[in-house]
GULUM-327756 format. One record per residue (C-alpha): residue number from 1; residue in three letters; x, y, z. Coordinates in Angstrom, 3 decimals. Example, Ala and Ser with C-alpha at 12.3 -4.5 7.8 and 13.67 -1.06 7.14 Angstrom:
// residues 2
[r 1; 'ala'; [12.300; -4.500; 7.800]]
[r 2; 'ser'; [13.670; -1.060; 7.140]]
This chain:
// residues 236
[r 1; 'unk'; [17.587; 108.372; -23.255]]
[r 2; 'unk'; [17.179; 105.145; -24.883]]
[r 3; 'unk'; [17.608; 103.454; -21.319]]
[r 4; 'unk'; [14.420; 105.412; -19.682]]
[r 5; 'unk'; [12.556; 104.981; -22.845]]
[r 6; 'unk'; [12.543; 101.167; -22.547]]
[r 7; 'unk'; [11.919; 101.408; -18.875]]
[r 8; 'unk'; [8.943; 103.429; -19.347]]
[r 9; 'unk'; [7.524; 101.598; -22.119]]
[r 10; 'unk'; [8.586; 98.205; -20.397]]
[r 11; 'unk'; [6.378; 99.327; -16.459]]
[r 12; 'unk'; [3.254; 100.520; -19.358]]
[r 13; 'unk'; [3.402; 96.957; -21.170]]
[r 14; 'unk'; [3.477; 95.234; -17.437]]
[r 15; 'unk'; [0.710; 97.596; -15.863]]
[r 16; 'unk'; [-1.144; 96.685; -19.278]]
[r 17; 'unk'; [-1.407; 92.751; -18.245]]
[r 18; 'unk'; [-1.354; 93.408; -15.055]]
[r 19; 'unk'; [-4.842; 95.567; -15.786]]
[r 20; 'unk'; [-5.981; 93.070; -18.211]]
[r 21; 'unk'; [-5.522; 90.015; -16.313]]
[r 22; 'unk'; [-7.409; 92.204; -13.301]]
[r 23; 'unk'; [-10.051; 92.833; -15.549]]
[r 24; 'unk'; [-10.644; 89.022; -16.615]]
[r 25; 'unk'; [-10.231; 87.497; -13.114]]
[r 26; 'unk'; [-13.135; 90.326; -11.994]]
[r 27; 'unk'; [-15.402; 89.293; -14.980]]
[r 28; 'unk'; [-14.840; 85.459; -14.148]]
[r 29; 'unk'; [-15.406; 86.592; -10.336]]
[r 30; 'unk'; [-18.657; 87.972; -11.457]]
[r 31; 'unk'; [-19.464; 85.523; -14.161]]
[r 32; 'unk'; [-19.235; 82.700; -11.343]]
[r 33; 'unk'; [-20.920; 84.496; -8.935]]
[r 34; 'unk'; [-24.370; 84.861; -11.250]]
[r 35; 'unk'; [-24.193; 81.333; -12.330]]
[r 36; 'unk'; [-23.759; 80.272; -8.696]]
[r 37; 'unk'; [-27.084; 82.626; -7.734]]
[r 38; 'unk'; [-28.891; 81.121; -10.732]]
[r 39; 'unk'; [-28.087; 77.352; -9.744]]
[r 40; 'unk'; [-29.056; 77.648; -6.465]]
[r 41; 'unk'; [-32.187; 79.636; -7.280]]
[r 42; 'unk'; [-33.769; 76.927; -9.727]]
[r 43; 'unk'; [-33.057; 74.333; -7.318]]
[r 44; 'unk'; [-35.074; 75.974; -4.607]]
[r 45; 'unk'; [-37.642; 76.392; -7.139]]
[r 46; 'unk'; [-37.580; 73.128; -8.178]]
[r 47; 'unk'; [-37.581; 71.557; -4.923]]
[r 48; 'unk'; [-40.106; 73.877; -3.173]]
[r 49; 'unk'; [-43.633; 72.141; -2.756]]
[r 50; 'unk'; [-46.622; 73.397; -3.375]]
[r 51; 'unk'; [-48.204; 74.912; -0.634]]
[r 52; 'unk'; [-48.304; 72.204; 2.399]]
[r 53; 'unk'; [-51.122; 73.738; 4.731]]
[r 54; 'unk'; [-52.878; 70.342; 4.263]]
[r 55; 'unk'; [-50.304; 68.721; 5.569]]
[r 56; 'unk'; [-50.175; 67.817; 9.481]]
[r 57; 'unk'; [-47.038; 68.710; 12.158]]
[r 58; 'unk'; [-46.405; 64.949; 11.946]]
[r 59; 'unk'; [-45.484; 64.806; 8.045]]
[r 60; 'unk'; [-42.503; 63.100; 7.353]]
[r 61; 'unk'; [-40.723; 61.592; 4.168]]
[r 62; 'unk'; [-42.483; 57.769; 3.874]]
[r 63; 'unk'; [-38.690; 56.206; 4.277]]
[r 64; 'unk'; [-38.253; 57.735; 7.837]]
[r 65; 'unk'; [-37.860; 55.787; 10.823]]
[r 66; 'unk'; [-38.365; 57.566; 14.022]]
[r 67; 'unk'; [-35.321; 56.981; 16.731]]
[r 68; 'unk'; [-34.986; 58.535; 19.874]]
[r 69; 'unk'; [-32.770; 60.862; 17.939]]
[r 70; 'unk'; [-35.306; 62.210; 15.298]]
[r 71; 'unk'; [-35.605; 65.921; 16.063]]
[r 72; 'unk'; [-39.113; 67.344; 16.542]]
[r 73; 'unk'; [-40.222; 68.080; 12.437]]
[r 74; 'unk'; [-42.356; 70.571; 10.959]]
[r 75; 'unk'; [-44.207; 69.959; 7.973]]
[r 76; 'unk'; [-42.035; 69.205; 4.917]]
[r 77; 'unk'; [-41.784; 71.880; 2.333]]
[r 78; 'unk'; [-39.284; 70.641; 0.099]]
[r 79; 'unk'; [-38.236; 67.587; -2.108]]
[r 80; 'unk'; [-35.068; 66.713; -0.523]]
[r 81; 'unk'; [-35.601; 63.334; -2.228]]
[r 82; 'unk'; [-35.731; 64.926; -5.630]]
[r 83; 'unk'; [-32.124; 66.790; -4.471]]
[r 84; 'unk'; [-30.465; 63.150; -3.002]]
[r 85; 'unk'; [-31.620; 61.559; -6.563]]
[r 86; 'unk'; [-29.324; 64.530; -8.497]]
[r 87; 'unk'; [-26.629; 64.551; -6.002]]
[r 88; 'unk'; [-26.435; 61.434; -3.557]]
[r 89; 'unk'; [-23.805; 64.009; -1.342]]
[r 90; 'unk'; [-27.007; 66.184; -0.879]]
[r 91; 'unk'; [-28.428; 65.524; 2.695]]
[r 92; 'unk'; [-30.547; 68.719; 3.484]]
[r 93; 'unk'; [-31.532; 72.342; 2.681]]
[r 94; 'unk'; [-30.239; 74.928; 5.076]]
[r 95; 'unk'; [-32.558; 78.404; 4.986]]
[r 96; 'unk'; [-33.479; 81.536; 6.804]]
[r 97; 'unk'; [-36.301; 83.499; 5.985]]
[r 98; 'unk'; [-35.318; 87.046; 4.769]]
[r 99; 'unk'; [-31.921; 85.796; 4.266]]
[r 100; 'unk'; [-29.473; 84.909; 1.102]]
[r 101; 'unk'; [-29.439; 81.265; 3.190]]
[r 102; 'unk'; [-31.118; 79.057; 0.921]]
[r 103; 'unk'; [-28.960; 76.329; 0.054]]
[r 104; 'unk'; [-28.550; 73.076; -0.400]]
[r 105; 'unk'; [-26.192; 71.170; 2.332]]
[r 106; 'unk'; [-23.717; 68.606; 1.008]]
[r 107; 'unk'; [-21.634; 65.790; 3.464]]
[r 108; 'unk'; [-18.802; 63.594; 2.570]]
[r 109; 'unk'; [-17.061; 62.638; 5.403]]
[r 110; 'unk'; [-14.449; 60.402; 3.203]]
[r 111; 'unk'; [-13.904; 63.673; 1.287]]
[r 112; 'unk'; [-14.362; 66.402; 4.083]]
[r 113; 'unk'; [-13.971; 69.677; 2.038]]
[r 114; 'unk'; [-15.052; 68.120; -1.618]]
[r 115; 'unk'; [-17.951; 71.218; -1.781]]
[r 116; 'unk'; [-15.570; 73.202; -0.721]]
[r 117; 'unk'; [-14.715; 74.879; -4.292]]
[r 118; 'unk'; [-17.552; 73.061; -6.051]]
[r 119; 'unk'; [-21.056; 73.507; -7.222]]
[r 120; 'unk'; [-23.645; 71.160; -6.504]]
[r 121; 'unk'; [-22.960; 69.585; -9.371]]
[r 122; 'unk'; [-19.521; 69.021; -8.252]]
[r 123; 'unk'; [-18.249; 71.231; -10.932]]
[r 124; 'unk'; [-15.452; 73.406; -9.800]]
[r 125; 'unk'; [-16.601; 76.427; -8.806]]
[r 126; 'unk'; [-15.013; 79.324; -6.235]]
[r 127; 'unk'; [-18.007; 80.281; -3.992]]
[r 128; 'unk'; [-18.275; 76.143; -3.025]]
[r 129; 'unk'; [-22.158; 74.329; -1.539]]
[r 130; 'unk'; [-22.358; 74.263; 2.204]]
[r 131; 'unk'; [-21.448; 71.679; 3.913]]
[r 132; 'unk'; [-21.552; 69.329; 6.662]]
[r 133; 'unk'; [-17.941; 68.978; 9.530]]
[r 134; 'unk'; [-17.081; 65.571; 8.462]]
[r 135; 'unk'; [-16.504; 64.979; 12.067]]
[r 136; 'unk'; [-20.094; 65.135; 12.362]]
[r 137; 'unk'; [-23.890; 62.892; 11.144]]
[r 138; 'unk'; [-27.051; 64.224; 11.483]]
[r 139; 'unk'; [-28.063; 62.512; 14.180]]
[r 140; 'unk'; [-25.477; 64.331; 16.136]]
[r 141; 'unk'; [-25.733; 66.730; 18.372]]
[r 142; 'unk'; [-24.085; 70.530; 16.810]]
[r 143; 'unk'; [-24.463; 69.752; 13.576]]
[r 144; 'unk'; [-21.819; 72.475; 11.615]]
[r 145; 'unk'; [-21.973; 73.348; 8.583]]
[r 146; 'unk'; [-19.742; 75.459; 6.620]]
[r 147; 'unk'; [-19.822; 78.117; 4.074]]
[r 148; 'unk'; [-18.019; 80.413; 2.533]]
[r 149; 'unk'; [-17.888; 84.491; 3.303]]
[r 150; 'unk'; [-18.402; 85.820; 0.100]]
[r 151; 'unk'; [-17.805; 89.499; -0.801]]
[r 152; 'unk'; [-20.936; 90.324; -2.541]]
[r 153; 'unk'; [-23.110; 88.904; 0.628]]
[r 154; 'unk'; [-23.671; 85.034; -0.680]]
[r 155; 'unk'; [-23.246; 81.940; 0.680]]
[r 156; 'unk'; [-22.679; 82.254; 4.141]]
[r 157; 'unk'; [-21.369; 85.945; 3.203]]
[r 158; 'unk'; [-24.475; 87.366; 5.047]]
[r 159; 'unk'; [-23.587; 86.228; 8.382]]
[r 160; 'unk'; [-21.824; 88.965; 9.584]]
[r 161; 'unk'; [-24.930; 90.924; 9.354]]
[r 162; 'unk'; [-25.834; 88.895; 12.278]]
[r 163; 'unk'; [-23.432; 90.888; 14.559]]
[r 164; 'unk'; [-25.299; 93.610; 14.840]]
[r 165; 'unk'; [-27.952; 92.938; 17.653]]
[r 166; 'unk'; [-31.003; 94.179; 15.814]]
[r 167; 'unk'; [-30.322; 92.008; 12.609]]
[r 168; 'unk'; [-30.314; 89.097; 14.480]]
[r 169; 'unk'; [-33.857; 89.685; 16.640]]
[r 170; 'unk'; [-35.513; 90.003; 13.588]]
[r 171; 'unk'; [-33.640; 86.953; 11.660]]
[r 172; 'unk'; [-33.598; 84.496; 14.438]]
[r 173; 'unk'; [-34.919; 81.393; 12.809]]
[r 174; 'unk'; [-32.965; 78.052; 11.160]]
[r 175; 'unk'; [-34.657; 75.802; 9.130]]
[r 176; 'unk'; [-32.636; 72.590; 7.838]]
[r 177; 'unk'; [-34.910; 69.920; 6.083]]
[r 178; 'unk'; [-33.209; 66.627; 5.276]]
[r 179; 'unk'; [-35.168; 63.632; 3.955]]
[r 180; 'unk'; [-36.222; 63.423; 7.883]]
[r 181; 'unk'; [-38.237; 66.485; 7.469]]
[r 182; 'unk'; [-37.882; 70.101; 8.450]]
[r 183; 'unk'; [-36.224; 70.846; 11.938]]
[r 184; 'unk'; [-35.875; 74.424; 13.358]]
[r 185; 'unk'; [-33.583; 76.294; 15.453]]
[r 186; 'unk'; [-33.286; 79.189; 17.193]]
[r 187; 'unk'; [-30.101; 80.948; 17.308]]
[r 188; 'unk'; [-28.849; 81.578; 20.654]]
[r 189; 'unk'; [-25.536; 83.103; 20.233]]
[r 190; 'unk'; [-23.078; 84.639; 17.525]]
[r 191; 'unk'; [-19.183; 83.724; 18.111]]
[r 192; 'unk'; [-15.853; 85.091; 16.408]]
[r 193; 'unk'; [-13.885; 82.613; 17.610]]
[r 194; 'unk'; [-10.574; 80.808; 16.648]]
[r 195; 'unk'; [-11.008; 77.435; 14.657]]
[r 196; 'unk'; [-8.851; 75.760; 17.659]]
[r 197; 'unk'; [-11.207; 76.913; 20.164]]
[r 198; 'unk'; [-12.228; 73.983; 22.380]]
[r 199; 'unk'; [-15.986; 74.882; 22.001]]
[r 200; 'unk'; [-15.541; 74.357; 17.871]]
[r 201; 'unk'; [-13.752; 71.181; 18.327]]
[r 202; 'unk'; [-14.812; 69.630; 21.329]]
[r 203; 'unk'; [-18.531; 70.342; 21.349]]
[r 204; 'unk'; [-19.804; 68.382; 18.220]]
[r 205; 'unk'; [-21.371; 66.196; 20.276]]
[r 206; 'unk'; [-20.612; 66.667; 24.120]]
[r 207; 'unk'; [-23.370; 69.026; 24.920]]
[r 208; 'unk'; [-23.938; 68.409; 28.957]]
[r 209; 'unk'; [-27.546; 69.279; 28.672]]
[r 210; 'unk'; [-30.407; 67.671; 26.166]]
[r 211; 'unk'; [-30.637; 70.111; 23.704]]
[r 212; 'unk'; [-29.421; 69.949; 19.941]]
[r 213; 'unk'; [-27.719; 72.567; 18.426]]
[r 214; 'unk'; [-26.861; 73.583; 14.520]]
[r 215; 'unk'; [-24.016; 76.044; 13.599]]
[r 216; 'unk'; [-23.390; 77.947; 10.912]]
[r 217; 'unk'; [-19.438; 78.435; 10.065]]
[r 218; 'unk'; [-17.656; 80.698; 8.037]]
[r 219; 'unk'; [-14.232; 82.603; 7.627]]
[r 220; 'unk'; [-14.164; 86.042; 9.350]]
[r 221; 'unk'; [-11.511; 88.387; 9.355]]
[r 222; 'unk'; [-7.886; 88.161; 7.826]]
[r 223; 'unk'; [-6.809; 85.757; 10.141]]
[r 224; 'unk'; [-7.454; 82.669; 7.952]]
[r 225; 'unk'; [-7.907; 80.004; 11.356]]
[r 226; 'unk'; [-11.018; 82.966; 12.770]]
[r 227; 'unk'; [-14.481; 82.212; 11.994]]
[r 228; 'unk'; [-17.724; 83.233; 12.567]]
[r 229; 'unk'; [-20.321; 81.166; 14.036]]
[r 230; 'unk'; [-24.050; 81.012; 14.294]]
[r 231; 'unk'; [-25.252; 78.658; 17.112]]
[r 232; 'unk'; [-28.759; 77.725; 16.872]]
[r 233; 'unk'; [-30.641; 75.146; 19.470]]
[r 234; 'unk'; [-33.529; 73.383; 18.546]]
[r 235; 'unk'; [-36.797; 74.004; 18.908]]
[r 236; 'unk'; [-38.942; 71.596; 21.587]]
């Protein structure tokens, strides 16, 4: 009697932390998750320019230097500079209108997947800053950037939305802005693929035609190597 006693109180006091410690991982889940949002939302305020309607389609950060690489720019609507001065690892802005995708865009190619479980701060931090394939630059020509497909829909969480048809017609648009200015694409295809897949690793800058593409990467599935992508080409 004594025996089943101490078995039943033994399986209560391990359900008991296994509840509790449940219960504090989901409040540090959701704890992160808000001060994630809030981070990224007073950057974009802080960044976003007041409105630009006087400026002309050939605005351009005063440090540019066209090359016969420099993608076709739209006005400039944020201070990317104002990012690089906080965070030297911050190259761009990735958004889409109508979209969670509003994020600063991190690249370390010494440290390939630094922003991978850090803010833009570089404080540790589970839902990560996109960022850019070390394998690529941004004069290249698929520039990929990676993010992570978070539960409650941020991040790059959102993109599966993009597999239904419908979704994507009326969210069709990239903009990334670096300090070069604003570049857009237009997204041409959505891919589950398998991170081997000889498009993903062979294409970052093989393209046989002229055109420049930017995709959008993420996990998809339970198979940790699939992932989701978003190919975009640029707009001429």
């Amino acid at each position: 009697m004594l025996n089943k006693k101490a078995v039943r109180y033994t399986l209560i006091a391990i359900l008991s932390v296994v509840f509790v410690f449940s219960s504090v991982m989901l409040i540090k889940t959701v704890y992160e998750n808000q001060k994630s949002k809030q981070q990224f939302d007073e950057l974009a305020q802080l960044i976003t320019l007041p409105d630009t309607k006087e400026n002309d389609s050939t605005t351009t950060s005063e440090t540019s230097t066209p090359t016969t690489n420099t993608p076709t720019l739209q006005p400039i609507t944020r201070n990317i500079a104002l990012l690089n001065e906080r965070n030297s690892d911050c190259v761009g802005w990735v958004y889409i209108k109508g979209t969670k995708v509003n994020y600063p865009v991190m690249y370390t190619p010494d440290k390939p997947e630094k922003y991978l479980k850090r803010d833009f701060y570089g404080r540790i931090m589970g839902s990560g800053t996109p960022f850019i394939d070390a394998r690529c630059d941004l004069d290249s020509k698929n520039i990929i950037i990676y993010g992570h497909n978070m539960k409650n829909l941020t991040m790059f969480g959102g993109l599966r939305k993009y597999l239904d048809e419908s979704y994507l017609k009326a969210h069709s648009t990239i903009e990334f802005e670096t300090l070069m200015g604003c570049t857009k694409y237009d997204i041409i295809e959505v891919r589950k693929t398998d991170i081997k897949d000889s498009w993903f690793t062979h294409n970052l800058g093989g393209e046989s035609d002229d055109n420049e593409y930017l995709t959008l990467s993420t996990c998809y599935g339970s198979n940790k190597n699939s992932r989701l992508l978003i190919i975009a080409v640029k707009q001429k």
